[in-house]
C-alpha positions, -999 to 999 in steps of 0.1 A, spaced: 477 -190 -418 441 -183 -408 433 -220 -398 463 -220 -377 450 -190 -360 415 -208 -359 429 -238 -341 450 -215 -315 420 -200 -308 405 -232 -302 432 -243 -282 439 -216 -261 398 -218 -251 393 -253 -242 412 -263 -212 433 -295 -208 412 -309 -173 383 -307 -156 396 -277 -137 418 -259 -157 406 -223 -166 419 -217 -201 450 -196 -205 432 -164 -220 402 -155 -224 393 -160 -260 361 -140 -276 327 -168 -283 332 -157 -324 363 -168 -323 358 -199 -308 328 -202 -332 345 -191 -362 368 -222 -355 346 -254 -346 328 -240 -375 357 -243 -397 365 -279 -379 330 -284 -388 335 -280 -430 363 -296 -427 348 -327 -414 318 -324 -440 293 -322 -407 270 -302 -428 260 -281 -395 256 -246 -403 269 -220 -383 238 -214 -370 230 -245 -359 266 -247 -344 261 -214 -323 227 -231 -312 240 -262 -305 270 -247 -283 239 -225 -263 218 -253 -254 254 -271 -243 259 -245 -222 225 -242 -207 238 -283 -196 219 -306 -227 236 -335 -232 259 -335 -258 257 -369 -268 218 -364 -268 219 -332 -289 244 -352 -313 224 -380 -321 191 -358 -326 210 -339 -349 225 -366 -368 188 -379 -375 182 -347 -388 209 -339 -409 
């Protein structure tokens, strides 16, 4: 049941458009807690401290794409 919850979370936080605030406000561990757990799923091999990183400098407006494939050459 905790994945479910995980992906909720997820959910709820990313909105659907451009300009669509997301339905409630969902705490940054949460969200964390469940791109991290997409992130084993998928076998990324990202850590969760690399994740949380990676999700800062998105914020702060790197590229995403960018920050992908310089992470990919590192992994």
């Amino acid at each position: 049941m905790e994945a479910k919850e995980s992906k909720d979370a997820l959910a709820a936080a990313v909105p659907t458009s451009a300009t669509e605030k997301p339905e409630k406000p969902v705490a940054a561990e949460e969200v964390l807690d469940a791109l991290y757990e997409l992130s084993q799923a998928l076998n990324s091999g990202i850590s969760k401290e690399t994740l949380s990183s990676s999700l800062d400098v998105i914020e702060q407006g790197v590229d995403p794409t960018t920050l992908a494939e310089t992470l990919s050459s590192l992994i």
